[in-house]
mmCIF file of the N, C-alpha and C atoms, coordinates in Angstrom:
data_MODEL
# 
_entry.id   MODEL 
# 
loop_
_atom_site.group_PDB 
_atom_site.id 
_atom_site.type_symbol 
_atom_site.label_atom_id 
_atom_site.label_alt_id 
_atom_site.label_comp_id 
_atom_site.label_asym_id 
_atom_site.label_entity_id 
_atom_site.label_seq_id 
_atom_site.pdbx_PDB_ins_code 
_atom_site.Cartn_x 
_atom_site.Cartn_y 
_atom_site.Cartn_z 
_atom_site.occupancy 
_atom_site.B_iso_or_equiv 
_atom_site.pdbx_formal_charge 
_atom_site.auth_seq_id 
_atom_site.auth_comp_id 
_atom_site.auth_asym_id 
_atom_site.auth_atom_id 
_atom_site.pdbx_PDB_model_num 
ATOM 1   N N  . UNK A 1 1  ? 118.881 135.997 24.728 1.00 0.00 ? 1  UNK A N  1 
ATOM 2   C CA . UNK A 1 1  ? 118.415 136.577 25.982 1.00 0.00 ? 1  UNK A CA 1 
ATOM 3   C C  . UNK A 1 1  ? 117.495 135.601 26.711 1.00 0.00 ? 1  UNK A C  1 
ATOM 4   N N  . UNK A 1 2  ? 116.541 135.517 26.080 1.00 0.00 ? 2  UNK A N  1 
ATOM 5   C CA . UNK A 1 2  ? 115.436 134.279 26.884 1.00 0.00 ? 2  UNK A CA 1 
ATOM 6   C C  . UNK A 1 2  ? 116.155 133.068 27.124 1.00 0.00 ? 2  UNK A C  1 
ATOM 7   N N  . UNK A 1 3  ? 117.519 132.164 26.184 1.00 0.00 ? 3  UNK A N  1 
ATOM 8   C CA . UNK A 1 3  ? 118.028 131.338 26.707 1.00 0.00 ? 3  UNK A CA 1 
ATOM 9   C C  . UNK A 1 3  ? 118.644 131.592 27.732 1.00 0.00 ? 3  UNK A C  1 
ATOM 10  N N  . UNK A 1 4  ? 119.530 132.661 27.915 1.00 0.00 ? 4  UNK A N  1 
ATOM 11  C CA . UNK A 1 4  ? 120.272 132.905 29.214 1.00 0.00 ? 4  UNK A CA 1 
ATOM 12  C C  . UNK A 1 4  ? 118.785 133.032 30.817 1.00 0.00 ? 4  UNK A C  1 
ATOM 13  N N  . UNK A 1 5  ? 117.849 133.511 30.543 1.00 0.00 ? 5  UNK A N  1 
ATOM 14  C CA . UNK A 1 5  ? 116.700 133.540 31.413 1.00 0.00 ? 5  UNK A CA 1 
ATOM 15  C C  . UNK A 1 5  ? 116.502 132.352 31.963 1.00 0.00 ? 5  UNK A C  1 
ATOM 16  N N  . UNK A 1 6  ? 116.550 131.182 31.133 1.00 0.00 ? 6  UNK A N  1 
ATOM 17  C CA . UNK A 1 6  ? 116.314 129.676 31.507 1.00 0.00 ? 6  UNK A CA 1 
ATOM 18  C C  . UNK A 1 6  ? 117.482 129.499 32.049 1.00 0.00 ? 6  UNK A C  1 
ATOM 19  N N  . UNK A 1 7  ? 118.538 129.225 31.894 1.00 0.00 ? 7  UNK A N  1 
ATOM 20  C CA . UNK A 1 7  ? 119.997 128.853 32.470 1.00 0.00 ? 7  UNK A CA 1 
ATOM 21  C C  . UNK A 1 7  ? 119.586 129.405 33.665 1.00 0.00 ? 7  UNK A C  1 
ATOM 22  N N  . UNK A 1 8  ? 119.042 130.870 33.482 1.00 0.00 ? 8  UNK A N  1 
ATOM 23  C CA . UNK A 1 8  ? 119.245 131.862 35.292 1.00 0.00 ? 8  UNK A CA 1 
ATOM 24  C C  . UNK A 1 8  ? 118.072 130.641 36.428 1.00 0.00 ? 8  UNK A C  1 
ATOM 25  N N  . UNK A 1 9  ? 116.940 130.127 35.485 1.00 0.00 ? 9  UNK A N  1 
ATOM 26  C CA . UNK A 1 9  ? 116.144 129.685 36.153 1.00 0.00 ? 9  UNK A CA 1 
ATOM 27  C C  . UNK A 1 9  ? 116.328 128.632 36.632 1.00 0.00 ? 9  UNK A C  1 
ATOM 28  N N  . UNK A 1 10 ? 117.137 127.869 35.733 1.00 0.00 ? 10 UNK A N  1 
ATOM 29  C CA . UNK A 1 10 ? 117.405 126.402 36.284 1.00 0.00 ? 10 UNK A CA 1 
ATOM 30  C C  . UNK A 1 10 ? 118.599 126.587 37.360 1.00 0.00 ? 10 UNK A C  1 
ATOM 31  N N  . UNK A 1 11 ? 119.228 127.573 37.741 1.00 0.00 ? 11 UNK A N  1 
ATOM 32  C CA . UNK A 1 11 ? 120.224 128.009 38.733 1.00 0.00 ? 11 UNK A CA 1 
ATOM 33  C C  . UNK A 1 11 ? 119.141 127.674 40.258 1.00 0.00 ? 11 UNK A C  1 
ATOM 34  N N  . UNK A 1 12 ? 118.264 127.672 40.650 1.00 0.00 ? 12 UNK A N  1 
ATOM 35  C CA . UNK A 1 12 ? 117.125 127.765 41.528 1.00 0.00 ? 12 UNK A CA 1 
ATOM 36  C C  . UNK A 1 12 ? 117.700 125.971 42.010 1.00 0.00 ? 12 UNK A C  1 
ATOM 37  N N  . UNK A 1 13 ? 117.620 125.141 41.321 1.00 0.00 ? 13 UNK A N  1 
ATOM 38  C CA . UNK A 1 13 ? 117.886 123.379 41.547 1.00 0.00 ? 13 UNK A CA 1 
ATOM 39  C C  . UNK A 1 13 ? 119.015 123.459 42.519 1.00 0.00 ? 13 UNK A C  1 
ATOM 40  N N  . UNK A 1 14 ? 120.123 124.712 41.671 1.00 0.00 ? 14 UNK A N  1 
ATOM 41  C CA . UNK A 1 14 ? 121.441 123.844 42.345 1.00 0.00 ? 14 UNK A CA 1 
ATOM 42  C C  . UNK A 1 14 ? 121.509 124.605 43.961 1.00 0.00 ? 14 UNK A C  1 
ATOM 43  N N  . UNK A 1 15 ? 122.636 124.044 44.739 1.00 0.00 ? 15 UNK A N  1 
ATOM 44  C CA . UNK A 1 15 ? 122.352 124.383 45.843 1.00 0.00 ? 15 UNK A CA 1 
ATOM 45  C C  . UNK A 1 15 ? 122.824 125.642 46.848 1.00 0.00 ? 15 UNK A C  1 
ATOM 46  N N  . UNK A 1 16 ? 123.785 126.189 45.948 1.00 0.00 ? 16 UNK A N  1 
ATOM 47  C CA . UNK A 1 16 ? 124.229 127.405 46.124 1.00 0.00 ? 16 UNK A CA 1 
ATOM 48  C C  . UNK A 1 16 ? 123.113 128.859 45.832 1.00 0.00 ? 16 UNK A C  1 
ATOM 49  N N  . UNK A 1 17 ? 121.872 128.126 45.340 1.00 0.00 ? 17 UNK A N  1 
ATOM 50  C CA . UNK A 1 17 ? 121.142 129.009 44.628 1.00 0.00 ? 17 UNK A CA 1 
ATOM 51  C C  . UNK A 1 17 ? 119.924 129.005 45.254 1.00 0.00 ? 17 UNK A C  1 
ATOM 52  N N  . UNK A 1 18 ? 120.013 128.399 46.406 1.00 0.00 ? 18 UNK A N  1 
ATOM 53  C CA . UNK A 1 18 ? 118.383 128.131 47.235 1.00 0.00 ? 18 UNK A CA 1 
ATOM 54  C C  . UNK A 1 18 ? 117.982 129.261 48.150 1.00 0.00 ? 18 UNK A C  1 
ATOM 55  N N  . UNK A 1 19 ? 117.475 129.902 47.379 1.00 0.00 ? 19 UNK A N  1 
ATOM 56  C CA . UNK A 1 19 ? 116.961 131.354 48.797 1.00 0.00 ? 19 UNK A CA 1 
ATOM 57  C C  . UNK A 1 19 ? 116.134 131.015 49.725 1.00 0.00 ? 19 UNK A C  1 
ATOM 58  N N  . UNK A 1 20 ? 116.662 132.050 50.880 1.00 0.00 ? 20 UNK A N  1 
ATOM 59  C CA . UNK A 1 20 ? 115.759 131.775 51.859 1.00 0.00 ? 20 UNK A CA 1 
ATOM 60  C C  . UNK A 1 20 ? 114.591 132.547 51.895 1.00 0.00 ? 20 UNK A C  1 
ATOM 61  N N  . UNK A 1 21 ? 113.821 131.694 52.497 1.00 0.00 ? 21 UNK A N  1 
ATOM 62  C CA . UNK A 1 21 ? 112.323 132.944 52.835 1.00 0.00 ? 21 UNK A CA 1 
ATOM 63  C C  . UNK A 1 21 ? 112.265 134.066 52.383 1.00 0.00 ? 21 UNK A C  1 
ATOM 64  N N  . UNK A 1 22 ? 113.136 134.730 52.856 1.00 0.00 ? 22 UNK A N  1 
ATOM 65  C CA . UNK A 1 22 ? 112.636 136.400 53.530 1.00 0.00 ? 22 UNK A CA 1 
ATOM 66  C C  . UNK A 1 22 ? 113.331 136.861 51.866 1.00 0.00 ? 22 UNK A C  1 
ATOM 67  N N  . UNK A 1 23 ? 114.567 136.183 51.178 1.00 0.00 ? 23 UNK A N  1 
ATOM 68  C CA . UNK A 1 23 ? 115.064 136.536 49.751 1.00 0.00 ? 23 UNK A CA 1 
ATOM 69  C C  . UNK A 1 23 ? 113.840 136.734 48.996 1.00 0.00 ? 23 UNK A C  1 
ATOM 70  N N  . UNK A 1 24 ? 113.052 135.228 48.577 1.00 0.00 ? 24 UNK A N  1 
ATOM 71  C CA . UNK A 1 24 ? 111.905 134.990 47.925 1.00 0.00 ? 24 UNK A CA 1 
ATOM 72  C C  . UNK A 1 24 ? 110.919 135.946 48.250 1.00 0.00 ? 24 UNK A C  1 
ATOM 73  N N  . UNK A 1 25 ? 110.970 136.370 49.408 1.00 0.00 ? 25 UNK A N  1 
ATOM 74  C CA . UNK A 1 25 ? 109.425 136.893 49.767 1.00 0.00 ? 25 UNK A CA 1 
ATOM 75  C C  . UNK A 1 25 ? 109.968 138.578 49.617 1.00 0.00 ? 25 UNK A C  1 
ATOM 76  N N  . UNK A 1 26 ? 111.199 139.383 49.307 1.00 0.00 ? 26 UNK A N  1 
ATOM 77  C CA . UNK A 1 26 ? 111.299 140.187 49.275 1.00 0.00 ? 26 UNK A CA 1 
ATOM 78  C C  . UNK A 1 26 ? 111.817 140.171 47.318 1.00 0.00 ? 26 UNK A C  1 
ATOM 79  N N  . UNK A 1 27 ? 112.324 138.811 46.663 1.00 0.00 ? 27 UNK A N  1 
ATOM 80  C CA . UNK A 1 27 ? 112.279 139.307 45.311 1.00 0.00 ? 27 UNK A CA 1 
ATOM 81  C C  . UNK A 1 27 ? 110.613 139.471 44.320 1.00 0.00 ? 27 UNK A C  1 
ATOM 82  N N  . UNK A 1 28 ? 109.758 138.525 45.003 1.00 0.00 ? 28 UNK A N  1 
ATOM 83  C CA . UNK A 1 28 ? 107.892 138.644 44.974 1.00 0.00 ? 28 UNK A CA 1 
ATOM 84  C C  . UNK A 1 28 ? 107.729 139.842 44.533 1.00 0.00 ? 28 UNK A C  1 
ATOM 85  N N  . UNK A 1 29 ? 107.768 140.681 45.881 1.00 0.00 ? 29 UNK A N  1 
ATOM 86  C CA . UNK A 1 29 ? 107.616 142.238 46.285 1.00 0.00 ? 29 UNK A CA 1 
ATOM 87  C C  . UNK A 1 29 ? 107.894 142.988 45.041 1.00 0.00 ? 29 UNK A C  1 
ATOM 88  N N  . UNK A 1 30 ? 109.238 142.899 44.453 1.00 0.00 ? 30 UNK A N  1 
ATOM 89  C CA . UNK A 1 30 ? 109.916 143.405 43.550 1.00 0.00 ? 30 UNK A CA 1 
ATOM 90  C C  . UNK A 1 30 ? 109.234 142.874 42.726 1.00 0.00 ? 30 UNK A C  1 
ATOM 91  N N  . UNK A 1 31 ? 109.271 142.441 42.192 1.00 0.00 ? 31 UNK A N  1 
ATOM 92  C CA . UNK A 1 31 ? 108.394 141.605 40.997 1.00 0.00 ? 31 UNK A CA 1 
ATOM 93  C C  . UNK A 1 31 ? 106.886 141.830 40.908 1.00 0.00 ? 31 UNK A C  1 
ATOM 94  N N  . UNK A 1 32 ? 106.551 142.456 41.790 1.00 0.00 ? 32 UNK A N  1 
ATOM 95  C CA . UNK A 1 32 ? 105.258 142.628 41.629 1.00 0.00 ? 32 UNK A CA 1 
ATOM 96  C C  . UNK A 1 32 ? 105.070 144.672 41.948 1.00 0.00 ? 32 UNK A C  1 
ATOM 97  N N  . UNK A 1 33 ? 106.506 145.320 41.790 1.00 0.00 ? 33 UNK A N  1 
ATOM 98  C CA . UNK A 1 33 ? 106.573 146.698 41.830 1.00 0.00 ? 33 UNK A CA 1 
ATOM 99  C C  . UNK A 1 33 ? 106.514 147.428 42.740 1.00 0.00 ? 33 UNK A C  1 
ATOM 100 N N  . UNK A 1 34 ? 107.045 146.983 43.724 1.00 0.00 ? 34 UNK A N  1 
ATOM 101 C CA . UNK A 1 34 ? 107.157 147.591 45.022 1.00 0.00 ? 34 UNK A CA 1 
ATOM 102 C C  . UNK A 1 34 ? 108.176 148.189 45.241 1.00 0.00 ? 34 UNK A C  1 
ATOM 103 N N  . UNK A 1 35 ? 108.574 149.265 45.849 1.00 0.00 ? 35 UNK A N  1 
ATOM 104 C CA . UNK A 1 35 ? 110.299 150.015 46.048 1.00 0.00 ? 35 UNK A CA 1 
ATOM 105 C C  . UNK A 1 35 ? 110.466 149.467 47.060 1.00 0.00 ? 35 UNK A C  1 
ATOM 106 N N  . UNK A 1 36 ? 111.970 149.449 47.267 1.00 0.00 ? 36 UNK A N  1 
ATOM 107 C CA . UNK A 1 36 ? 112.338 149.065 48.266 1.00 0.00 ? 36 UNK A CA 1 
ATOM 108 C C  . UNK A 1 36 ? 111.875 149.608 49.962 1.00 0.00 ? 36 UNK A C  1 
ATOM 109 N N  . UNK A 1 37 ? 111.578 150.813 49.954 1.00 0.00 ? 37 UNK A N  1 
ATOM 110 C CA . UNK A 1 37 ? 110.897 151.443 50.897 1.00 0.00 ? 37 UNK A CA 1 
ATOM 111 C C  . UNK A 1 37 ? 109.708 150.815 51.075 1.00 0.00 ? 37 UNK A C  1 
ATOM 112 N N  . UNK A 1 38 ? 108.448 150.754 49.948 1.00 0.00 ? 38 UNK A N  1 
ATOM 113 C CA . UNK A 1 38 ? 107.542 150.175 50.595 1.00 0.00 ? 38 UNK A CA 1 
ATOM 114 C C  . UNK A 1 38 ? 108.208 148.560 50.960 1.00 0.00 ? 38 UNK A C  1 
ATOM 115 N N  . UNK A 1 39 ? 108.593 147.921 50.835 1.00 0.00 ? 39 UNK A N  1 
ATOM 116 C CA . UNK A 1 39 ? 108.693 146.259 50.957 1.00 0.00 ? 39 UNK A CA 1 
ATOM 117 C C  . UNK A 1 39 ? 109.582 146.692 52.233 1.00 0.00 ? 39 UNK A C  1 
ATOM 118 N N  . UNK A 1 40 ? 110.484 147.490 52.824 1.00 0.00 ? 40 UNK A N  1 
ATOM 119 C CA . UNK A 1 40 ? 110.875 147.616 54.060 1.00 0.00 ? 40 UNK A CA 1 
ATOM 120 C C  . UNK A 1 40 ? 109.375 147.801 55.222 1.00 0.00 ? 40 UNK A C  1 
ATOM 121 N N  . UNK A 1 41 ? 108.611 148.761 54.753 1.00 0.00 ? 41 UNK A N  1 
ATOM 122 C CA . UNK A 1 41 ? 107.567 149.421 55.321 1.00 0.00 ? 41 UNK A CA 1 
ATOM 123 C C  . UNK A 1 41 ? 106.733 148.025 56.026 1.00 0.00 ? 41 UNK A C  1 
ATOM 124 N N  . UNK A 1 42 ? 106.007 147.126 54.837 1.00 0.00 ? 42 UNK A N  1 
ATOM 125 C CA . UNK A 1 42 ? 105.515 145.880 54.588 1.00 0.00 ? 42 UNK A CA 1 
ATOM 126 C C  . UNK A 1 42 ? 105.701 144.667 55.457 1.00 0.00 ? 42 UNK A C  1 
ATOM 127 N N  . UNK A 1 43 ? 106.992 144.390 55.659 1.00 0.00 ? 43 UNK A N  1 
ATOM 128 C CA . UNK A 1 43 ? 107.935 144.009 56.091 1.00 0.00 ? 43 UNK A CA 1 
ATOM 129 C C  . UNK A 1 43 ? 108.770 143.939 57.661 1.00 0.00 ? 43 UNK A C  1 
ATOM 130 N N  . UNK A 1 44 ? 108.074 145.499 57.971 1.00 0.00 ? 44 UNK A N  1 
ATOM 131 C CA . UNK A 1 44 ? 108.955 145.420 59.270 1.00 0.00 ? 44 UNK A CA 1 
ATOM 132 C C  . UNK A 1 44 ? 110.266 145.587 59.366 1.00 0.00 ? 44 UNK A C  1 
ATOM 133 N N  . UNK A 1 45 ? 111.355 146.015 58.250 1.00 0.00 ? 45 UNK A N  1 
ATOM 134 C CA . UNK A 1 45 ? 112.905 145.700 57.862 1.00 0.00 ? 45 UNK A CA 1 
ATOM 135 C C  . UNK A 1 45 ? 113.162 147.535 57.471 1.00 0.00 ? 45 UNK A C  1 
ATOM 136 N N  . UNK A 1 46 ? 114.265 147.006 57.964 1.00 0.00 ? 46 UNK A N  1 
ATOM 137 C CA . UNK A 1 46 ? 115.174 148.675 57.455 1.00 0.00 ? 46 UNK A CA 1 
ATOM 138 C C  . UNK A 1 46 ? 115.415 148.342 55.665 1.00 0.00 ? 46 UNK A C  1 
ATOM 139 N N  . UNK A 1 47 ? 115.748 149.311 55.221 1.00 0.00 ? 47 UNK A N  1 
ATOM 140 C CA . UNK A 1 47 ? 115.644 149.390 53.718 1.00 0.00 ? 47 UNK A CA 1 
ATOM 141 C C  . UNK A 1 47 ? 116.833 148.650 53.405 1.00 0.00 ? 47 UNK A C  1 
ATOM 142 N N  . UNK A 1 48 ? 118.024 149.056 54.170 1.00 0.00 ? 48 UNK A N  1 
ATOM 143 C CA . UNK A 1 48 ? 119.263 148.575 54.029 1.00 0.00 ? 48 UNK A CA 1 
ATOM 144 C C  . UNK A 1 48 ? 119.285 146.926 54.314 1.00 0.00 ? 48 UNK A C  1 
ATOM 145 N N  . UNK A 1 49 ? 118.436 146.062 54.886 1.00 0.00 ? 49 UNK A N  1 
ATOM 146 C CA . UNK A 1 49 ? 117.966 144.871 55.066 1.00 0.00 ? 49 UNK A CA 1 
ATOM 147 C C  . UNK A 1 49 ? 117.587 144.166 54.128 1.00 0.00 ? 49 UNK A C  1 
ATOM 148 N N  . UNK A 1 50 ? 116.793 145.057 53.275 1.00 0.00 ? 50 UNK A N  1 
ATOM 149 C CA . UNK A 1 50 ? 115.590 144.590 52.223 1.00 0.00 ? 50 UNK A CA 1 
ATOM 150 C C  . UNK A 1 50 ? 116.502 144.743 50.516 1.00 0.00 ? 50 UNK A C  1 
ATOM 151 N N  . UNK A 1 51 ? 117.743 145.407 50.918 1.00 0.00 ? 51 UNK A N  1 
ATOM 152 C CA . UNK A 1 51 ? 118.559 145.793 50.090 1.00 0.00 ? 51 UNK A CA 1 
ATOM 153 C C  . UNK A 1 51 ? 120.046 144.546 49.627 1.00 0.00 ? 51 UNK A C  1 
ATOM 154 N N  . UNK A 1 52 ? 119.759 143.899 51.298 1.00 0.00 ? 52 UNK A N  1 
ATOM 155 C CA . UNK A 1 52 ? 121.106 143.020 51.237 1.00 0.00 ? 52 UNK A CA 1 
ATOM 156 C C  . UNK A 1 52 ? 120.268 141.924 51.100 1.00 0.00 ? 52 UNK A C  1 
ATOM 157 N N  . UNK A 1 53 ? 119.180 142.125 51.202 1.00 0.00 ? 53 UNK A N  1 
ATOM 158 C CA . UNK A 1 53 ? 117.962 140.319 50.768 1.00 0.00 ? 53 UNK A CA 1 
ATOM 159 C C  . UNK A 1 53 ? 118.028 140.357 49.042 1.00 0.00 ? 53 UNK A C  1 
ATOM 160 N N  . UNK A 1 54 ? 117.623 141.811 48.848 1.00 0.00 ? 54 UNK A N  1 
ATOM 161 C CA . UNK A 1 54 ? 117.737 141.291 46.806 1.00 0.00 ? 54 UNK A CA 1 
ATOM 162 C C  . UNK A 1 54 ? 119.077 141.349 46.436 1.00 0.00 ? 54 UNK A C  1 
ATOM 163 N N  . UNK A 1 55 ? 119.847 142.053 46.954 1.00 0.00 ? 55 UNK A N  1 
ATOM 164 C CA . UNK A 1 55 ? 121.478 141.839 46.231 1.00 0.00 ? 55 UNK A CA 1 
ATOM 165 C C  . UNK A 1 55 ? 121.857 140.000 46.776 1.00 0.00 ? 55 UNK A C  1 
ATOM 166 N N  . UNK A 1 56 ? 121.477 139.498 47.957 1.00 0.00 ? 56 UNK A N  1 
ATOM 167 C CA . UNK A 1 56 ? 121.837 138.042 48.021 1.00 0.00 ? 56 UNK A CA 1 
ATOM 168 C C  . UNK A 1 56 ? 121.387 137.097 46.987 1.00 0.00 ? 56 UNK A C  1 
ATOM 169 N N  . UNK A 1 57 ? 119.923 137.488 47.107 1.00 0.00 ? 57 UNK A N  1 
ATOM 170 C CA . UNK A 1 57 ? 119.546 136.856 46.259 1.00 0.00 ? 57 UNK A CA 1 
ATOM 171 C C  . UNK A 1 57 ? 119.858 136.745 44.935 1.00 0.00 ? 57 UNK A C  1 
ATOM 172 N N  . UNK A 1 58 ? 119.670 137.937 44.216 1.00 0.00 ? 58 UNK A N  1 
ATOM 173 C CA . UNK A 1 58 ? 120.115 138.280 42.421 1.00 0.00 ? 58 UNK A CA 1 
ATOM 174 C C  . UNK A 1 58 ? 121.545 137.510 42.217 1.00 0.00 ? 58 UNK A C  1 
ATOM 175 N N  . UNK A 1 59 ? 122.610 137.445 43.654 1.00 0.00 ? 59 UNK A N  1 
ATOM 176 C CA . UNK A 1 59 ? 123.770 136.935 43.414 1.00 0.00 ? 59 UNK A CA 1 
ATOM 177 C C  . UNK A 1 59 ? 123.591 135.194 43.238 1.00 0.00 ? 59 UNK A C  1 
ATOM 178 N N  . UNK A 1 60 ? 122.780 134.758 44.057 1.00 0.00 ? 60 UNK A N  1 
ATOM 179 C CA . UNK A 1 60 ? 122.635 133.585 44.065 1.00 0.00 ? 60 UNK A CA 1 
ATOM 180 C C  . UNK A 1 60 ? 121.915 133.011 42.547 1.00 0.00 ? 60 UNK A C  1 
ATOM 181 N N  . UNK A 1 61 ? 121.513 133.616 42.090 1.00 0.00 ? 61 UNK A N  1 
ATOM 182 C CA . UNK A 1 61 ? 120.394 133.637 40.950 1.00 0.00 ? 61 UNK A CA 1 
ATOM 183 C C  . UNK A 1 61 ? 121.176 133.962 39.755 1.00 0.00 ? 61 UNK A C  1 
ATOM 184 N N  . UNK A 1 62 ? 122.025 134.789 39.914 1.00 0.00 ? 62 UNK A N  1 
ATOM 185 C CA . UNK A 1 62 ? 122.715 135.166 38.690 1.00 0.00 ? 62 UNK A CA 1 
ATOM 186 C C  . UNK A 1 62 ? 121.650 136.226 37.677 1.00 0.00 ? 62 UNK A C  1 
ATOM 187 N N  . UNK A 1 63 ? 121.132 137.226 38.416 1.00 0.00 ? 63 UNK A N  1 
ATOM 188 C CA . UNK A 1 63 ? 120.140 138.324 37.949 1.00 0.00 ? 63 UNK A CA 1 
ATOM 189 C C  . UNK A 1 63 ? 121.015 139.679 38.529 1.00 0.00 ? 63 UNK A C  1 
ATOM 190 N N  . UNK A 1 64 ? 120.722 140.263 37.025 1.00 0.00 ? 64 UNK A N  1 
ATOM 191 C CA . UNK A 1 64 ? 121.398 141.868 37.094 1.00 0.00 ? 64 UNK A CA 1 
ATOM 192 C C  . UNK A 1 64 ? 120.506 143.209 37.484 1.00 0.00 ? 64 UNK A C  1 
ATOM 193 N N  . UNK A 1 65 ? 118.919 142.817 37.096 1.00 0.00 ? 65 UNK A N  1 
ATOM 194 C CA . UNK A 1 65 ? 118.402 144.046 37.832 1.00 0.00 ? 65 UNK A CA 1 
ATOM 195 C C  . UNK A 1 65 ? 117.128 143.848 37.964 1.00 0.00 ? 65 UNK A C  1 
ATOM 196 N N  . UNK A 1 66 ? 116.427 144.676 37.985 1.00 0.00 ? 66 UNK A N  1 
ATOM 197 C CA . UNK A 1 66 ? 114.648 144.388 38.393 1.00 0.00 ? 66 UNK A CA 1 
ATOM 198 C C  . UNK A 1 66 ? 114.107 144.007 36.990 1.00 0.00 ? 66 UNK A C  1 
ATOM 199 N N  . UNK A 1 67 ? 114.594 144.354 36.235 1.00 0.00 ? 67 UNK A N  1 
ATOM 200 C CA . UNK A 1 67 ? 113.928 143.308 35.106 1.00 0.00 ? 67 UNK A CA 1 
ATOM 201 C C  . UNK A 1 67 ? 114.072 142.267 35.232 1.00 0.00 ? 67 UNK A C  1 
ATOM 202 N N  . UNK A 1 68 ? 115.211 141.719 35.578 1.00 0.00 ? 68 UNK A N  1 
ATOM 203 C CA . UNK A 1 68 ? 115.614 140.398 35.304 1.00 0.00 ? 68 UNK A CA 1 
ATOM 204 C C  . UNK A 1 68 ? 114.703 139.372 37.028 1.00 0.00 ? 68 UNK A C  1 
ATOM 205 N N  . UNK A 1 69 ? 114.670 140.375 37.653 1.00 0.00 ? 69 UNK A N  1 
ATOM 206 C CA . UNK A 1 69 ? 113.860 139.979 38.810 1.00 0.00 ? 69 UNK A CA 1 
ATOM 207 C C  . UNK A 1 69 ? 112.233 139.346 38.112 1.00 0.00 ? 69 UNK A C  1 
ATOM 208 N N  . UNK A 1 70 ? 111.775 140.713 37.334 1.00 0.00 ? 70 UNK A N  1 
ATOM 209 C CA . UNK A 1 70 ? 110.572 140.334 36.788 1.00 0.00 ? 70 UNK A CA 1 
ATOM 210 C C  . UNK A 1 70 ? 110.244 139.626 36.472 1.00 0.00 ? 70 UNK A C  1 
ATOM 211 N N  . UNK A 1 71 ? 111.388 139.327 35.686 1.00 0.00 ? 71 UNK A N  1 
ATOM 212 C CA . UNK A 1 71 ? 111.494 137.735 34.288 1.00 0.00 ? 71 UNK A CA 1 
ATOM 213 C C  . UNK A 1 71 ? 111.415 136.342 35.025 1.00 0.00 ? 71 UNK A C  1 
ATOM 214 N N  . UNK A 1 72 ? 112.323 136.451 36.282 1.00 0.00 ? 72 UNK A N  1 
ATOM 215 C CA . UNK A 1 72 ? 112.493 135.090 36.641 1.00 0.00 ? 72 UNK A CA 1 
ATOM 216 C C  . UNK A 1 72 ? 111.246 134.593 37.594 1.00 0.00 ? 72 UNK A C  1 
ATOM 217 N N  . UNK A 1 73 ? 110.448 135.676 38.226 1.00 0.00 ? 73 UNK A N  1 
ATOM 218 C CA . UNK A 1 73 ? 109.367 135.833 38.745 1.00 0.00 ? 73 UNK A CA 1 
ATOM 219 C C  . UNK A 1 73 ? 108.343 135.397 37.819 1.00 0.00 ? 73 UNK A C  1 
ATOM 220 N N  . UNK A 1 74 ? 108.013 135.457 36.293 1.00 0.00 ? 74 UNK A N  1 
ATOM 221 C CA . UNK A 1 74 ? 107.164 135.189 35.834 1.00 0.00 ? 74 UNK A CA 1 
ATOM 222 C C  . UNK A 1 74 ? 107.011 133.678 34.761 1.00 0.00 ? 74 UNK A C  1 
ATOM 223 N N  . UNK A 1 75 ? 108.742 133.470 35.043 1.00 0.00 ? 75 UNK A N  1 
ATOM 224 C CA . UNK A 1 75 ? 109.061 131.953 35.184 1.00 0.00 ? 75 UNK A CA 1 
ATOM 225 C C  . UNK A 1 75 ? 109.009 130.924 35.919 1.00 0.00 ? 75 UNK A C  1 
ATOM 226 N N  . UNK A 1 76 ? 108.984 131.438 37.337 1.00 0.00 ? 76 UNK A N  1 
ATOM 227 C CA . UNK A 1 76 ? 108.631 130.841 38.707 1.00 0.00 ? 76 UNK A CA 1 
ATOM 228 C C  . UNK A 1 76 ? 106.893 130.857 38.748 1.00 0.00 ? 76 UNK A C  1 
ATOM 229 N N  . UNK A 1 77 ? 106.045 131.340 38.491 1.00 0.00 ? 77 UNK A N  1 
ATOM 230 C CA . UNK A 1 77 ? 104.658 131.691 38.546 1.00 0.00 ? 77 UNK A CA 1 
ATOM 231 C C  . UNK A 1 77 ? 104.060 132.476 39.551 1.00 0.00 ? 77 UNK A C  1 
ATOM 232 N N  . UNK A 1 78 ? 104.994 133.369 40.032 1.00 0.00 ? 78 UNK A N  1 
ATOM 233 C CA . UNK A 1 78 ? 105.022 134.562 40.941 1.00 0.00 ? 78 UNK A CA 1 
ATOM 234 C C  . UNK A 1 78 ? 103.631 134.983 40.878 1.00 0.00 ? 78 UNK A C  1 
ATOM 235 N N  . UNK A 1 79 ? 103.516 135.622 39.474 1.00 0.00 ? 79 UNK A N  1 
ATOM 236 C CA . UNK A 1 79 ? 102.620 136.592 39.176 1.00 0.00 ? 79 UNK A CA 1 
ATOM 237 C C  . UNK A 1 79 ? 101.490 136.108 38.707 1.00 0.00 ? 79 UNK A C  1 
ATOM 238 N N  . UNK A 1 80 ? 100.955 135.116 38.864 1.00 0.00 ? 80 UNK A N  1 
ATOM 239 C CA . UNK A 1 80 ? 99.735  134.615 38.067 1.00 0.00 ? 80 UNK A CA 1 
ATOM 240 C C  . UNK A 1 80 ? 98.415  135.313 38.453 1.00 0.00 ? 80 UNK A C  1 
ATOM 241 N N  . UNK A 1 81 ? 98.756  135.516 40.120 1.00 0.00 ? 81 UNK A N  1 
ATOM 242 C CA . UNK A 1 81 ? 97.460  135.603 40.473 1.00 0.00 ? 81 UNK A CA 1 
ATOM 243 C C  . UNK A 1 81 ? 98.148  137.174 41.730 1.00 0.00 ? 81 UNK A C  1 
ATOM 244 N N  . UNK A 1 82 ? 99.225  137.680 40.935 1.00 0.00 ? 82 UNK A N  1 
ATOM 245 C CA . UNK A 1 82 ? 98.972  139.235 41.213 1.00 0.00 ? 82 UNK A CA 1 
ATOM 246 C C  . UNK A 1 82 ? 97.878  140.039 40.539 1.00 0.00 ? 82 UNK A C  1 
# 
C-alpha cells in the first residue's frame, strides 16, 4: 500500500499529472476536511465545479478517494502547518 502511495506521488513529475491551481487548491481543502460544499462556499464555485476539480485531479494523480487525497497531501507537506 505505502509503495503504491509513492508511485501515486512520483506521478506529480510526469506531465500528464501537473494540476492546475484551482485542482491543488481544491485537493488542500480536502485534505485538510472540508466537504465539498464548504470548499464550493470558500471558493466562490458551484459544488458541481469543485467536484470536476477533485475527480480531474485524483485522475491525473491516480487517487481513488479522500483517503488517498489525505495520503498524498501529507506526502506533498500539505498539512504541516494545518
Amino acid at each position: 500500500m505505502t509503495a503504491q502511495l509513492f508511485r501515486r506521488a512520483d506521478n506529480v513529475n510526469k506531465p500528464s499529472a501537473t494540476l492546475s491551481g484551482r485542482e491543488s487548491e481544491v485537493l488542500r481543502l480536502i485534505a485538510c476536511g472540508y466537504s465539498n460544499k464548504e470548499i464550493a462556499g470558500r471558493l466562490s464555485l458551484s459544488v458541481k465545479t469543485v467536484e470536476a476539480h477533485k475527480a480531474n485531479a485524483m485522475r491525473k494523480l491516480g487517487l481513488r478517494g479522500r483517503i488517498d487525497i489525505v495520503k498524498y497531501a501529507v506526502l506533498q507537506g500539505w498539512l504541516e502547518n494545518a
